[in-house]
C-alpha positions in Angstrom: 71.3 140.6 127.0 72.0 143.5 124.7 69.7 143.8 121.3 72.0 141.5 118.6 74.4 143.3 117.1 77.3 141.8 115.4 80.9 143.3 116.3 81.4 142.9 112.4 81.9 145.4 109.5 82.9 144.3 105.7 86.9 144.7 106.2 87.3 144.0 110.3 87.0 140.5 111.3 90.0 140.0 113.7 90.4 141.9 117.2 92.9 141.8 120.0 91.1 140.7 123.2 93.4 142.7 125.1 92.0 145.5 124.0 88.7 145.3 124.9 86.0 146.0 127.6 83.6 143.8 126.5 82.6 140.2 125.8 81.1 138.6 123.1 79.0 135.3 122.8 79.6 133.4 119.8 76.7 132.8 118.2 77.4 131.5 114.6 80.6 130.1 113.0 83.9 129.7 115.2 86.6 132.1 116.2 90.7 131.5 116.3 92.7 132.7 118.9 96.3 133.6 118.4 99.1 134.9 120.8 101.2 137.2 118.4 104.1 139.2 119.3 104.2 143.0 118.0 107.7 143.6 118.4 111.0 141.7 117.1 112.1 139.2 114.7 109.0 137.6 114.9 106.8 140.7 115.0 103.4 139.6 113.4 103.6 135.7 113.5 100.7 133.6 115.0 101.0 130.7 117.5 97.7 129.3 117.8 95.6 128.8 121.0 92.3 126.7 120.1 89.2 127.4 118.3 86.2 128.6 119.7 82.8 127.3 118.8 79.1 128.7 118.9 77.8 129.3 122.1 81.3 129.9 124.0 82.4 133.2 125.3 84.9 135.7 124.3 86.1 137.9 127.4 87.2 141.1 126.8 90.9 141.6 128.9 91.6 145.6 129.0 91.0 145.7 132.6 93.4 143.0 133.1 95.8 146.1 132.7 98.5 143.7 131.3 101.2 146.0 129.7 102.7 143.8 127.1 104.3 143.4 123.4 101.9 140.7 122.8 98.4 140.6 121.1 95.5 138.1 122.2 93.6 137.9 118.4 90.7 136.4 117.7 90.5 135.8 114.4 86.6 134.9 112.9 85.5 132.5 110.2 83.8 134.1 107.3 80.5 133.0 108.6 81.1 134.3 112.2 78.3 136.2 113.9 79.5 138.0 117.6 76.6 139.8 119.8 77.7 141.4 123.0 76.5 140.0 126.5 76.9 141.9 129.9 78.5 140.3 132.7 75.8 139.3 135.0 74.2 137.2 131.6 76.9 135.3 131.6 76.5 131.4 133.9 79.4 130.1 135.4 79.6 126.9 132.8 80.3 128.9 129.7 83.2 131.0 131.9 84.4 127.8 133.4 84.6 126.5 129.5 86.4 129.5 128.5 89.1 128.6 131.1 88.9 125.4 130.4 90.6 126.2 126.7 93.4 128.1 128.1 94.1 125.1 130.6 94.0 122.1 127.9 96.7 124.8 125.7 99.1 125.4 129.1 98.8 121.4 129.7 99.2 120.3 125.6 102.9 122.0 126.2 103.4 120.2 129.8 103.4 124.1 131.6 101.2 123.8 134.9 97.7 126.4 135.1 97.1 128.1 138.9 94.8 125.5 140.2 94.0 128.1 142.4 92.6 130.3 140.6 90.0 128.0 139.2 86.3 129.9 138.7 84.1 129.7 141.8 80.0 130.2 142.1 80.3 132.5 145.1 83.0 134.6 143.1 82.6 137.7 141.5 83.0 136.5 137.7 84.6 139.6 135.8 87.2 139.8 138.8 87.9 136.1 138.9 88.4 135.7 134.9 90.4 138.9 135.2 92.7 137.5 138.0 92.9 133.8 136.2 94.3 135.4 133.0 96.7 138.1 134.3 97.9 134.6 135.9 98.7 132.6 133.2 99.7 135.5 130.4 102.7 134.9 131.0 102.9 130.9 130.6 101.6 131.6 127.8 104.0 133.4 126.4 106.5 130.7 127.7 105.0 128.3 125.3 106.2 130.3 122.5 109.3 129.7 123.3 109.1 125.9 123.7 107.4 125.8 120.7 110.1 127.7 119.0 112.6 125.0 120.6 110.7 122.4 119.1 110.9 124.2 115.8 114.5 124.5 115.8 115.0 120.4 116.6 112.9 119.7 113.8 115.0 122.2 111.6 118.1 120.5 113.1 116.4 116.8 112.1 115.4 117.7 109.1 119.0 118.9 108.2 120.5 116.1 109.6 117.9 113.7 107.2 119.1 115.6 104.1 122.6 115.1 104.7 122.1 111.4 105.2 120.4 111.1 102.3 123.0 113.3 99.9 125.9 111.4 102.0 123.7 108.2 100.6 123.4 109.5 97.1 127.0 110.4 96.5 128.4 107.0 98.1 126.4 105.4 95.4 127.8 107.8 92.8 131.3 107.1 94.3 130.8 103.2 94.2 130.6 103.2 90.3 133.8 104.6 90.3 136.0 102.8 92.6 135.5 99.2 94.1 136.4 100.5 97.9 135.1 103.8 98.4 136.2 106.5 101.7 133.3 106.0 103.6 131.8 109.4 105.2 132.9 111.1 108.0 129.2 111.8 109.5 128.4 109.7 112.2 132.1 108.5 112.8 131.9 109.3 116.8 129.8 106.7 117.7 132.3 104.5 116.2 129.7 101.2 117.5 126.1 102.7 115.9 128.8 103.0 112.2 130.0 99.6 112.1 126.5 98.2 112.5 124.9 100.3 110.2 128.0 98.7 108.0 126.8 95.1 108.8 123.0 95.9 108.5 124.3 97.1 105.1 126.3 94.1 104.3 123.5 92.2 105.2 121.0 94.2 103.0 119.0 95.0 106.1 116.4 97.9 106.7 117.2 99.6 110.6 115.8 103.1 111.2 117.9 105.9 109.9 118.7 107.7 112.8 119.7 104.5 115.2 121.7 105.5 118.5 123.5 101.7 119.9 125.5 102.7 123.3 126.4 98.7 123.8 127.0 95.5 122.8 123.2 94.4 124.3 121.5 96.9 122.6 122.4 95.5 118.8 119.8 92.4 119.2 117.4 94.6 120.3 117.1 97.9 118.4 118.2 95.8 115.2 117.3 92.5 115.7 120.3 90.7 114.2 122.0 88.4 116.9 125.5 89.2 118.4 128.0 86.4 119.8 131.3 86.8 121.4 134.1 84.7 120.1 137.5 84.3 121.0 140.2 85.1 118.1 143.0 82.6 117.8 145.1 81.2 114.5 145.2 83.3 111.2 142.0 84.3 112.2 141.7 87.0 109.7 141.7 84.3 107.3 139.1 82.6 108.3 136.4 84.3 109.9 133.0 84.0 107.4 130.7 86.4 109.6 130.9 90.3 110.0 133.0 90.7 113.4 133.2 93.9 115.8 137.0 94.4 117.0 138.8 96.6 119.7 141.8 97.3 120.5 143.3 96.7 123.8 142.8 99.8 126.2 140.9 101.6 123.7 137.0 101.8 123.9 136.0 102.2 119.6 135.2 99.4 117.8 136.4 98.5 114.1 134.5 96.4 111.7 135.8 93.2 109.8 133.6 92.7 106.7 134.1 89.0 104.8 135.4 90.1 101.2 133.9 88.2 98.2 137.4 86.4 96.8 139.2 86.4 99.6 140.0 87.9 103.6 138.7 90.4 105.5 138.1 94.3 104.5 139.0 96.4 108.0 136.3 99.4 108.6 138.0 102.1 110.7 135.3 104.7 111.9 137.9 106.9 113.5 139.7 107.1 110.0 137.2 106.6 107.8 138.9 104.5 105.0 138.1 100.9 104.7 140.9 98.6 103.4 141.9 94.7 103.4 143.3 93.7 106.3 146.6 91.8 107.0 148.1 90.0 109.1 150.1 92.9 110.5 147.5 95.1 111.2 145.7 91.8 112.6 147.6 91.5 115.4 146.7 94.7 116.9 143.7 94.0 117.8 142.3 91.9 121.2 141.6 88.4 120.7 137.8 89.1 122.1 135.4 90.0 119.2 131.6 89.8 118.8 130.4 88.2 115.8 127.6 89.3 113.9 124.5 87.4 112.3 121.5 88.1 109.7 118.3 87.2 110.9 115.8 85.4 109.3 113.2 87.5 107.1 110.2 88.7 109.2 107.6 87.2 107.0 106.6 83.9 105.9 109.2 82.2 104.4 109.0 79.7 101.5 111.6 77.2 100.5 113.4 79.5 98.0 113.6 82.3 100.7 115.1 79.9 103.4 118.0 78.3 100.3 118.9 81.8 99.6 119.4 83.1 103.3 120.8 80.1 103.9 123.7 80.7 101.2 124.4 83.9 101.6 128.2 84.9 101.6 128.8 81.0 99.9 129.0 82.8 96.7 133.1 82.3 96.5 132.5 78.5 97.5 130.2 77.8 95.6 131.9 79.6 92.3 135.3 77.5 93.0 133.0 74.3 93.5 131.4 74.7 89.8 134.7 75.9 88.8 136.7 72.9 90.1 133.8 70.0 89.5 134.1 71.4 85.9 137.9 70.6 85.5 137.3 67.4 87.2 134.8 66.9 84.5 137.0 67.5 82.1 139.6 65.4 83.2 137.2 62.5 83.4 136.9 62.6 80.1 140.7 61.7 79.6 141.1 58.2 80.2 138.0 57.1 77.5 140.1 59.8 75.1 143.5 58.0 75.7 142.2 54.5 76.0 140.0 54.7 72.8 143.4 55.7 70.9 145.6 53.2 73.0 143.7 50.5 71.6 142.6 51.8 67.9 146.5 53.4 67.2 149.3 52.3 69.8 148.6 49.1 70.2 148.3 48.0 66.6 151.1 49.8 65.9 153.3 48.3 68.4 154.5 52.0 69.3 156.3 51.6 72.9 157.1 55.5 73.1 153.8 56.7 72.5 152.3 53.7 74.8 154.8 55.4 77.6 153.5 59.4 77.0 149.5 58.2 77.1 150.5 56.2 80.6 152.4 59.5 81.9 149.1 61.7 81.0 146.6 59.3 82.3 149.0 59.6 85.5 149.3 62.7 85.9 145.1 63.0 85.2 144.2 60.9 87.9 146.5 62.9 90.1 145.2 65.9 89.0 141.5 64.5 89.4 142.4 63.1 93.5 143.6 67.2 93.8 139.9 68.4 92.4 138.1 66.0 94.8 140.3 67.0 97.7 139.1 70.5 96.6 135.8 70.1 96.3 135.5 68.2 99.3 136.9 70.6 101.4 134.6 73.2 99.6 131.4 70.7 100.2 132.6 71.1 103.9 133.2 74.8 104.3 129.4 75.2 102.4 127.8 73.4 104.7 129.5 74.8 108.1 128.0 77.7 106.4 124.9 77.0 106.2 124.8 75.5 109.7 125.9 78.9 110.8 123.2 80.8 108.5 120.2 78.6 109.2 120.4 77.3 112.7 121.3 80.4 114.6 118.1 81.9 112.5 115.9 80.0 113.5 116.3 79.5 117.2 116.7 83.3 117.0 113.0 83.3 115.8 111.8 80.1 117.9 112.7 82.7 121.4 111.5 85.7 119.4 107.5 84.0 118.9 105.5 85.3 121.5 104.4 82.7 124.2 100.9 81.7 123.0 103.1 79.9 119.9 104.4 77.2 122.7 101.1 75.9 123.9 100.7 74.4 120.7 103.3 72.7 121.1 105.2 70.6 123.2 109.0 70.5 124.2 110.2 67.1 122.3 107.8 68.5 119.3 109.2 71.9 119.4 113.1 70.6 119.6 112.6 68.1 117.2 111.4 70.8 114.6 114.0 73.3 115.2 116.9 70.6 114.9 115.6 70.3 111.7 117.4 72.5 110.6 120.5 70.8 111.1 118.8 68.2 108.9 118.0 70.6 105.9 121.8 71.9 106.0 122.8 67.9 106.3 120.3 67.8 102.8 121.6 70.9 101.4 125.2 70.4 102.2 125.3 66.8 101.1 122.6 65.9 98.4 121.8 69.4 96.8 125.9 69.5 96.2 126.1 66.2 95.0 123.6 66.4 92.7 125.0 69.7 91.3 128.4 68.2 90.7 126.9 65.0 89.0 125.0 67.0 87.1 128.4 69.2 86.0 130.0 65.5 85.2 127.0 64.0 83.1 126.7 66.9 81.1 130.5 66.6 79.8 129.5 62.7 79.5 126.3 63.7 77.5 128.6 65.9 75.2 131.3 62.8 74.7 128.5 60.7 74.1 126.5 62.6 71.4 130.5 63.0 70.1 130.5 58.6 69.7 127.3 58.4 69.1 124.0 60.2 68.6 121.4 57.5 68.4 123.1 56.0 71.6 123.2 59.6 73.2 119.6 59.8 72.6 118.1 56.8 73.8 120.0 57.4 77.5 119.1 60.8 77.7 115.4 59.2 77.1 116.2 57.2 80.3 117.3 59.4 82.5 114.4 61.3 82.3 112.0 58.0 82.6 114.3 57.8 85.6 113.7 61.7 87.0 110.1 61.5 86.0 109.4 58.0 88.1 112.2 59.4 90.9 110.1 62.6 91.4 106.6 60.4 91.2 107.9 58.1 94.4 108.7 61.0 96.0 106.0 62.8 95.7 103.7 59.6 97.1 107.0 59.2 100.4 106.0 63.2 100.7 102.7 62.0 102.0 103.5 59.7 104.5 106.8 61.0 105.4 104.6 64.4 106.8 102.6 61.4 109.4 105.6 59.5 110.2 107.4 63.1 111.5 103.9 64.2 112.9 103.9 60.6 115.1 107.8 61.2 115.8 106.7 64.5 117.2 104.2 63.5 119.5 106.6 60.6 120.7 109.6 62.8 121.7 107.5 65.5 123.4 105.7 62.5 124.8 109.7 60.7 126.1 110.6 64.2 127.4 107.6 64.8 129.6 108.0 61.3 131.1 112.0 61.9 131.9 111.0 65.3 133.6 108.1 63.3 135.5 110.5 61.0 137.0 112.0 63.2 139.2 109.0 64.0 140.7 108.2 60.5 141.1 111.5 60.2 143.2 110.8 63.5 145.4 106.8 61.9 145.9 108.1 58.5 146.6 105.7 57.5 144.3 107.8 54.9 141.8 106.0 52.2 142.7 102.8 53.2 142.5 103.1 54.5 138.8 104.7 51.5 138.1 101.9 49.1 139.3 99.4 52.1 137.4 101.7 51.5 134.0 100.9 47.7 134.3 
């Protein structure tokens, strides 16, 4: 080895490899190689290589003889200290190392290295580093121009993010300004991927920005909401309560039916780009094969307030006309204690038959009016709770099959079923006594006002006793809580239990066994 001398002056701390005659051995600090072109647009810029460490090799490449418009630069930290070695102190490892950065570059970009050319003992080492990296010069270079590829796609990306998000921003701006705005024309081609970004917005759903849906198939699976196909039939557009995908016949796009909040359908056209209501017209264009569209349930743990307000979603309009209509019912209930407290304190002192005849007429046409507001909100009551069938159960046997399969060992089937038909029995208690108790609730408070009217004392003392009532209803209910939780856990056990002994009696019948298990049961 040559006395130490360090290839370093004050200013000069970067060298092109190909340049040289000589090798250094790196003895303190690190050095950076670069491939940089000298001619061209990109004259000067620096596509990294790897690092060298202390106690690696730099090989000088002049008399490699490669006539090119590139530059192999070693670039060296500030703390770098280089002292030239000859050839024959140099060991086949730290040459074999050397190579070993170029190859780990060539395969970081996928480009195969001559595995023929790989460093030898019984070779003559200046010749075989020589011959390795006149081989791969060029490769190397070629990796430039994939990573200039790369570059360009991430430009192209990038663009594409920015005009999502200022297509986002002035949507929103638009929105404050007109109640149906022109949706955008990016993304229209793919008219499928648009209408379900549409329902994953309807739904107030998060799904990656850039999301690519070829088919139907595909929706449950890159977005997780669940997909059904339905058959169209009636004045359909009337009364379809889900987002639903429509074609055409003989046409291959897909348009987007969106439930309005008062009342109808609004019709997405992608091709277009306009949204507007749709009617019965422009209805019957359209095939009578559709996929319907559902939200799935939150992907976290749910608590009873999440599961009542996924459960009501799009029952806003229903539920409005129910308050609105058990209000006027109210209100007419309060009629025949009006007309009968001044039948019997005015008319019928006064003998006055006229009168007598107008207060029967409006008490008449009262109770008609109040037999109209039931049939109302009974048909209201019953449109809420198809509802919430619709929202809850398909939820949660979407996430029952979506659990992975260590979830059903805990479990058996009659135990499993049994808890995911509870649902139905939450919608039945939703439906029937959450309702009810909102509409009695509307009709006592009109009651409570009429009452404090008559009488405040009076009104007092039985709004003191409905809430001794509430307070010892809630108590008893709290203490059924308790044991209700053991009789469904025993219920449970005894379905799962029922079901395993129906499924064991066919193989009793293919064993010809019955009569054993019988005289084993005695």
């Amino acid at each position: 080895m040559h006395e130490d001398k360090s290839i370093f002056h004050s200013s000069v701390r970067e060298f092109d490899l190909l340049k040289l005659d000589y090798n250094y051995l790196i003895i303190k600090g690190s050095v950076n190689l670069f491939l940089v072109p000298t001619e061209g647009i990109e004259s000067g810029k620096r596509y990294p290589i790897g690092r060298w460490q202390a106690g690696e090799l730099l090989i000088g490449l002049k008399l490699s003889k490669i006539n090119s418009t590139w530059q192999l630069l070693a670039s060296c930290s500030v703390n770098a200290e280089l002292n030239m070695i000859d050839w024959k102190d140099i060991n086949i490892e730290a040459l074999r190392q050397w190579q070993q950065h170029f190859i780990d570059y060539l395969q970081e970009y996928h480009v195969d290295s001559p595995k023929t050319l790989l460093l030898k003992e019984q070779q003559n080492k200046s010749t075989a580093a020589l011959k390795f990296y006149r081989s791969i010069h060029e490769l190397l270079i070629q990796t430039t121009h994939l990573i200039r590829q790369t570059e360009k796609h991430r430009v192209i990306i990038r663009k594409k993010i920015e005009n999502s998000l200022l297509k986002r921003a002035y949507m929103q701006m638009l929105s404050t300004l007109q109640p149906h705005t022109i949706i955008g024309k990016a993304g229209r081609k793919n008219t499928l991927t648009f209408c379900v970004q549409h329902v994953a917005q309807f739904y107030q759903l998060t799904i990656p920005e850039f999301l690519h849906i070829k088919t139907i198939e595909e929706i449950t699976q890159k977005t997780g909401m669940q997909v059904r196909q339905v058959q169209l039939g009636g004045k359909w557009w009337r009364s379809v309560t889900h987002p639903v995908l429509l074609q055409k016949p003989n046409e291959t796009g897909f348009y987007l039916a969106l439930p309005k909040l008062t009342y109808g359908l609004i019709l997405i056209n992608p091709l277009e780009g306009i949204r507007k209501k749709l009617t019965a017209k422009e209805a019957q264009f359209f095939a009578l094969t559709a996929w319907q569209i559902y939200c799935p349930l939150p992907p976290k743990k749910l608590k009873i307030r999440d599961l009542i307000s996924f459960s009501f979603q799009g029952c806003r309009r229903d539920l409005l006309r129910l308050v609105i209509v058990g209000s006027l019912a109210a209100i007419l209930s309060l009629v025949p204690p009006w007309f009968t407290g001044v039948l019997f304190e005015q008319v019928v002192p006064a003998g006055d038959f006229s009168q007598l005849k107008q207060i029967v007429l409006a008490l008449t046409v009262a109770a008609l009016s109040a037999s109209l507001f039931e049939l109302v909100r009974a048909i209201t009551v019953l449109r809420i709770g198809s509802k919430l069938n619709l929202n809850l159960e398909i939820a949660i046997w979407d996430r029952l099959i979506r659990l992975p399969a260590t979830f059903f060992r805990e479990f058996t089937s009659g135990d499993l079923a049994k808890r995911a038909m509870a649902a139905s029995s939450v919608r039945q208690i939703m439906a029937g006594v959450v309702i009810s108790s909102l509409l009695s609730g509307v009709f006592s408070l009109f009651s409570l006002v009429l009452l404090f009217y008559y009488d405040r004392g009076l009104a007092f003392t039985a709004t003191l006793i409905i809430l001794l009532i509430c307070m010892y209803t809630l108590f008893i209910s709290k203490r059924q809580f308790s044991h209700y939780k053991s009789v469904t856990a025993i219920s449970s056990e005894l379905s799962g239990m029922v079901i395993q002994l129906l499924g064991a009696l066919e193989k009793f019948k293919r064993q010809a066994a019955k009569k054993q298990r019988f005289l084993y049961g005695r």
